[in-house]
N, C-alpha and C positions, 0 to 999 in steps of 0.2 A: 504494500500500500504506500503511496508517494506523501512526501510531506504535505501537499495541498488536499489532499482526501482525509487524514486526518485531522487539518486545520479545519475542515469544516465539519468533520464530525466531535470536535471539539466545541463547536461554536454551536451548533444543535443542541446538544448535550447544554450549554451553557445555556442558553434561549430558553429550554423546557425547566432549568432549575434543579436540574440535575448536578449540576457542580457549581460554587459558588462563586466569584468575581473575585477570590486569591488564591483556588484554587485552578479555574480559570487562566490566568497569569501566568502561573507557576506551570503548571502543563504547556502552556503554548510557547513560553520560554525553555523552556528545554526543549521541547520537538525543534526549535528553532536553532537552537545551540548544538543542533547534530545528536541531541541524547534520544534514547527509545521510550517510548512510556510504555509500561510492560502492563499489562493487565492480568490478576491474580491466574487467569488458565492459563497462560504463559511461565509463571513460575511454577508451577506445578510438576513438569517433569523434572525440577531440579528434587524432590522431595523422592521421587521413584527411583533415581539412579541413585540414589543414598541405602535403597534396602541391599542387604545380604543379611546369609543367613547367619543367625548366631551359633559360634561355637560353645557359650558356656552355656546357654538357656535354651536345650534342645532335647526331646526325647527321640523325634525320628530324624528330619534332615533340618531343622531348625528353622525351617521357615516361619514358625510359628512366634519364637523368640526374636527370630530377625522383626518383625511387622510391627511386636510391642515396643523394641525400641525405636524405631522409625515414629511411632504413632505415641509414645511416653502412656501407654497401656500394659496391665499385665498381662501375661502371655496367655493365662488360660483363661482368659476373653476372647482371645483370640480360637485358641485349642476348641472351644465350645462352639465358637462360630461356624469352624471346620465340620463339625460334628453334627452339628445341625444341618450344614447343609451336604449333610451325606445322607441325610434321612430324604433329599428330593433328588430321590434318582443315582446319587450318587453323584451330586455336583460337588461337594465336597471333596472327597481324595480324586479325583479331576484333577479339580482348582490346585489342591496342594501337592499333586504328582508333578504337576506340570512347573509350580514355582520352583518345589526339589531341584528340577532342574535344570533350568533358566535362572533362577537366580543366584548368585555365586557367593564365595565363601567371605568373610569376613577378611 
């Protein structure tokens, strides 16, 4: 998207009261100054390539333990999650076969 597309979808945004007249400013000064305005689904994969699995907090491949620390939850929140959703069909160890192994060690 070109600097002009989002100066006017700034400017939208600003018209309907969606952003306020310094925050406003402040966004259109930066896109201006060459900086990116990132919008929160934007930083979002930086939180995904942060999981692996853990090696202290693991009973099978530790994806379970990896997720609690990514997410600052305990693990058998997670473990339970799993479980339950092995009761639909077996979406569950699916999901956790496939993280085992796609997602990498610590």
């Amino acid at each position: 998207m070109s600097v002009a597309d989002e100066l006017v979808k700034l400017a939208s945004l600003h018209e309907r009261g969606v952003l306020t007249d310094e925050e406003f400013q402040r966004l259109k000064s930066k896109l201006i100054d060459g900086g990116q305005i990132l919008s929160p689904l934007s930083r979002e994969p930086a939180a995904i390539n942060r999981l692996r699995r853990s090696q202290a907090d693991r009973w099978l491949g530790g994806v379970c333990g990896g997720i609690a620390v990514l997410t600052d939850t305990e693990s058998w929140v997670w473990r339970l999650a799993f479980a339950l959703l092995f009761l639909f069909w077996g979406a569950g160890l699916m999901l956790y076969i496939l993280l085992w192994i796609f997602v990498p060690h610590e």
